[in-house]
N, C-alpha and C positions, 0 to 999 in steps of 0.2 A: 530229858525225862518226860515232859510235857508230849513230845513226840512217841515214846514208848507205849504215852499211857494211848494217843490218840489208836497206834498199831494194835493196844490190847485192847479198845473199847470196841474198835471195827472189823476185828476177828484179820487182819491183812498179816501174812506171813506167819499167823499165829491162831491158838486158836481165842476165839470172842472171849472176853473174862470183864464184866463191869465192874467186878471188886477188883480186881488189881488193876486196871485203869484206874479205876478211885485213887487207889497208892499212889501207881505213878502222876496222879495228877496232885497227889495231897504233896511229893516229895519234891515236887516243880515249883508247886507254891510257896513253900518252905525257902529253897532256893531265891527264891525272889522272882522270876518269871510270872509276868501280868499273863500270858495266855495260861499259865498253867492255875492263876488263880482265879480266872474267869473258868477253866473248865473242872476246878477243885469245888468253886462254888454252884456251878450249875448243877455237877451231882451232891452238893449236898442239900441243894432246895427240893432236887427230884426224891430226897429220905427224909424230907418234912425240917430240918434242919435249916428253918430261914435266918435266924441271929448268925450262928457260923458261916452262913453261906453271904449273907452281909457285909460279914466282918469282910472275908476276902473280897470282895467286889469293891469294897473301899480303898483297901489295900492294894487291888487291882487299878483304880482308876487315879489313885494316886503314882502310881509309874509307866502306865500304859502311852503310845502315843495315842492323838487326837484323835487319827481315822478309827484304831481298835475303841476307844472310848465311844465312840460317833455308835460305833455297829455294837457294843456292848451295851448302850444304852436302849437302841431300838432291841433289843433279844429281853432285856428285863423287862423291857416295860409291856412285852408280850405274855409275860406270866401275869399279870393282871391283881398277883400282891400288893397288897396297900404298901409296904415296907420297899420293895421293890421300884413298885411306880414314884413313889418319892425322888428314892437313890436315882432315877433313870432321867428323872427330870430335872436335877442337885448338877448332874454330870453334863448334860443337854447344855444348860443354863454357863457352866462355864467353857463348854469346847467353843461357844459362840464370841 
């Protein structure tokens, strides 16, 4: 799913649609797939929705492996969110 949503976000065999990307990336997340709730919560920071986009990043970083957590946390802590930079440094702090 997580895949679908990336084919819909990047217009590739289909055409571009960031709202159903969103879907398939909210129905990845659901599923339990850490990429799809690292990319469920990046679009939902990019709609101002930081608490939800939070939640999954937590939830993400609780089953992700290390390297994804490693390049997960350097990608938050580039949003420059107080909320964010915390979580990036929470995750930092125990991949080491």
């Amino acid at each position: 799913m997580n895949v679908i949503g990336r084919f819909v976000e990047e217009g590739w065999e289909t055409s571009q649609d960031s709202v159903l990307a969103a879907d398939w990336y909210r129905r990845s997340a659901e599923a339990g797939d850490f990429r799809g709730q690292f990319n469920c919560a990046s679009k939902l920071a990019e709609q101002g929705s930081d608490s939800e986009a939070a939640a999954w990043l937590r939830q993400c970083a609780s089953t992700a492996t290390i390297g994804f957590k490693q390049t997960m946390a350097q990608n938050v802590l580039q949003t420059g969110k107080p909320v964010f930079v915390k979580m990036a440094a929470e995750i930092l702090f125990r991949t080491r």
